[in-house]
Structures are given as C-alpha cells and as structure tokens.
N, C-alpha and C positions, 0 to 999 in steps of 0.2 A: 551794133558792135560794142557801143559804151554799157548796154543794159549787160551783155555776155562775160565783160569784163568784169561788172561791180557783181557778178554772182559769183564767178569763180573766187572773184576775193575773198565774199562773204563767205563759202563753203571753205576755204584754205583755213579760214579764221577756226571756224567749226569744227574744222579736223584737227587742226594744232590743239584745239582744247580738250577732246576725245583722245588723244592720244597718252598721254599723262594718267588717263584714268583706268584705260585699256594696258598701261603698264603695271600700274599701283593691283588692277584687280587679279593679273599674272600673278603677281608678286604676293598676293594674299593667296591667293589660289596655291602656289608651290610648297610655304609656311609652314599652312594648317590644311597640306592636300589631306592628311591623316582622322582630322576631324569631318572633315568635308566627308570624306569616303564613307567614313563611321552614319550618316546622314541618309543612306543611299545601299544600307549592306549587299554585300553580293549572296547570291546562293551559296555560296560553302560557310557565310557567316551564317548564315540564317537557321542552316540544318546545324552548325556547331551550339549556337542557341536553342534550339528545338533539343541537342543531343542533353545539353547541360540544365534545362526545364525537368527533363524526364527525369536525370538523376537525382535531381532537388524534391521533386514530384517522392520518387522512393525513400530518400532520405525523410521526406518528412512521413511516410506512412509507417516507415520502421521507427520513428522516433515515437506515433500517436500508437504504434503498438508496446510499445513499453511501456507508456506511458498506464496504459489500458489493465496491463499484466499487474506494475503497482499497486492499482487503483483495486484491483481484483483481489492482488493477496493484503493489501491494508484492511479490505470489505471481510475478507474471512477469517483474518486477527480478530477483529473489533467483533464479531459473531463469537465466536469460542472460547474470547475475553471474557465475557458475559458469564462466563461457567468457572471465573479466576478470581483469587482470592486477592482484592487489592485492598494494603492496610488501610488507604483514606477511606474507603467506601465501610470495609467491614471488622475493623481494628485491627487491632495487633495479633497476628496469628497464633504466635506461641501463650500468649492468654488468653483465648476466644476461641477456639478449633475445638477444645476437649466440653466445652459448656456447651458449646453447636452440638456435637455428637451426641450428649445428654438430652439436649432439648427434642432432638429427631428421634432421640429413642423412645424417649418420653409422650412423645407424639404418636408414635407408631404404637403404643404397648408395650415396648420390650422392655425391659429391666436386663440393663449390662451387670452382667459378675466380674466383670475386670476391664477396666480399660488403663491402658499403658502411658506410661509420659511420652509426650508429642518431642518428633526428632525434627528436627530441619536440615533439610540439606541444600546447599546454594552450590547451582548449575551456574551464574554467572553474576554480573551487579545486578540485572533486570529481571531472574526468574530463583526462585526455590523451591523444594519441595519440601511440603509437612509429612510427617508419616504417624499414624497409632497406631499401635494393634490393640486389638477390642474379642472379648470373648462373652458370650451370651448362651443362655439356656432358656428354650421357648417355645412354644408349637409352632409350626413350618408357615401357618395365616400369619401370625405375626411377626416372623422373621422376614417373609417375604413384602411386609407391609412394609420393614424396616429399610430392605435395601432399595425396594423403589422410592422411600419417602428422599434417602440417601442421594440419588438420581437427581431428583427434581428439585431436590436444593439449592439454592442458590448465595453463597458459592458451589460447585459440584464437586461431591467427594468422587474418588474411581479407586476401585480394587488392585493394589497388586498383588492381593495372594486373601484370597476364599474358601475357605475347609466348611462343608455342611456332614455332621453324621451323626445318627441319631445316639442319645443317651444312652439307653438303653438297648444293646440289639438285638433283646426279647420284648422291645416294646416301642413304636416310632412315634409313641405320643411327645414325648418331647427331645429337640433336634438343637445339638450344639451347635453355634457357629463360632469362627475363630478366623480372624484374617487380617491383613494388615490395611488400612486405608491411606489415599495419599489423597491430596490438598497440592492444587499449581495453586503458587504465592509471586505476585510481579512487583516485587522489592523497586524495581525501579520506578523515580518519579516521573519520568517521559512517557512510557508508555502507559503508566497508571492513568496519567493526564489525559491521554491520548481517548485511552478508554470513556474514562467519567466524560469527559466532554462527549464524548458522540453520544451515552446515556441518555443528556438532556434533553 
C-alpha cells in the first residue's frame, strides 16, 4: 500500500511538470500554426506551386527567346557591317571615297571620263550615305571587271542608278557607262566600335 502511494505521487509529480509544457507547445502551435502548415503543404498548395513553376518555366523560355532573336540580329549587323564604311577603319569618306573609285578603276583597266563630287546624305547620328556619279567609256571585259572589282571591295559600293549603252550604235565596240554609286557610312562611334571590335 506504502509502495502504491509513493508511485502515484512520483507520477502526480511527473504530470504536474508535463503539463506546462503541453501548454507552452499549444500555445506555440496556435502563434505560428501558419508556418507550421507552410512545413507540411496541402494539395491545393502544391498544384498552385506546380501552376506557378510552369509559368516561371514560360517566362523564362520567352525571355531566352529574345534573348536569342538579339543575338541573331546583332550576328547579322556585324556581317553586312563588314561591307560599311566606318571613318576609324577607312578614313574620312568625303576625302577617300572618290581616290577608292579611282584606284578600283585603275585596277580594273577602266579609265573614268567623269567622275562627280561625292554627296553625303545623313539618315541619322549613326548612318549616312555617300553618293558619286561616275561616267566611263570602255569595252563591256572591262567595264564588267569594273563593277565586279566595285562588289568585292571592301568597303562595298551598291548601284542606285546603272545606264550601259553602247557608243556607238553602229558599233558595240565600245560601251558607255553612267550611274550613280552609293557608300553606307556609320558616322557613329557605338556601332563603329561595335564593328572594329568583333573584326579582331
């Protein structure tokens, strides 16, 4: 009976000390029941997670596809740049453009009978165009030498206005030409930059 008694006390003891703690962990539990749940998501958070991955998921492929599209028209600036006349690379255009057209003629055989003072026209701060018109008298081998050498130059000239007709039109030995040439010029320093650097 004495051993019955000194247990039930020792357990009364035990529970009185459990109970304080069985409150305190109520009481942390109600607090932060919000964290706690966060620990444990339910199915509707989990799919609202799964819903908002996916959208993430899209946002970032539309974002790596623009990315990609940039990348692409930077890629084919910098190619057709190549064919542009920038001052740092090939001097100043309005003194250098009409010596270029002499030396490619020169190269080609032709002998120019006229060539015209160089025009500029400025499309914006970062592009302009040069324009000459040029007239020549020559056999059709060497005019045609001329406008391919024209081509492959570098800078590249491009035709806006081409007249071929012969001299004489009791004789097609020799073939006038007469047209206007234009010169893209990238006045500005960013993209000049842009250019020269990728060159290297």
């Amino acid at each position: 009976m004495g051993k019955l008694k000194t247990f039930i006390s020792s357990n009364r003891k035990a529970a009185l000390g459990i109970i304080p703690v069985v409150v305190l962990s109520v009481i942390v539990m109600i607090l932060y029941v919000k964290e706690i749940a966060a620990l444990w998501p339910s199915g509707d958070r989990i799919q609202e997670e799964i819903v908002e991955l996916g959208n993430m998921h899209k946002e970032l492929e539309k974002e790596i596809g623009e990315v990609r599209t940039i990348r692409q028209i930077r890629e084919n600036f910098i190619r057709q740049g190549k064919d542009f006349w920038i001052p740092k690379r090939d001097g100043d255009i309005e003194s250098s453009i009409i010596k270029k057209i002499e030396d490619i003629a020169k190269t080609s055989g032709l002998k120019l009978q006229n060539i015209g003072n160089a025009r500029l026209s400025k499309v914006n701060e970062e592009i302009s165009f040069m324009e000459v018109n040029i007239e020549a008298k020559s056999s059709m081998e060497e005019i045609s030498r001329f406008i391919s050498d024209l081509y492959k130059a570098n800078p590249c000239f491009y035709w806006r206005k081409c007249v071929l007709r012969p001299f004489n039109p009791r004789d097609a030995k020799d073939i006038v030409l007469s047209g206007t040439i234009n010169v893209v010029s990238l006045t500005g320093d960013g993209v000049a930059k842009v250019l020269m650097e990728d060159e290297k």
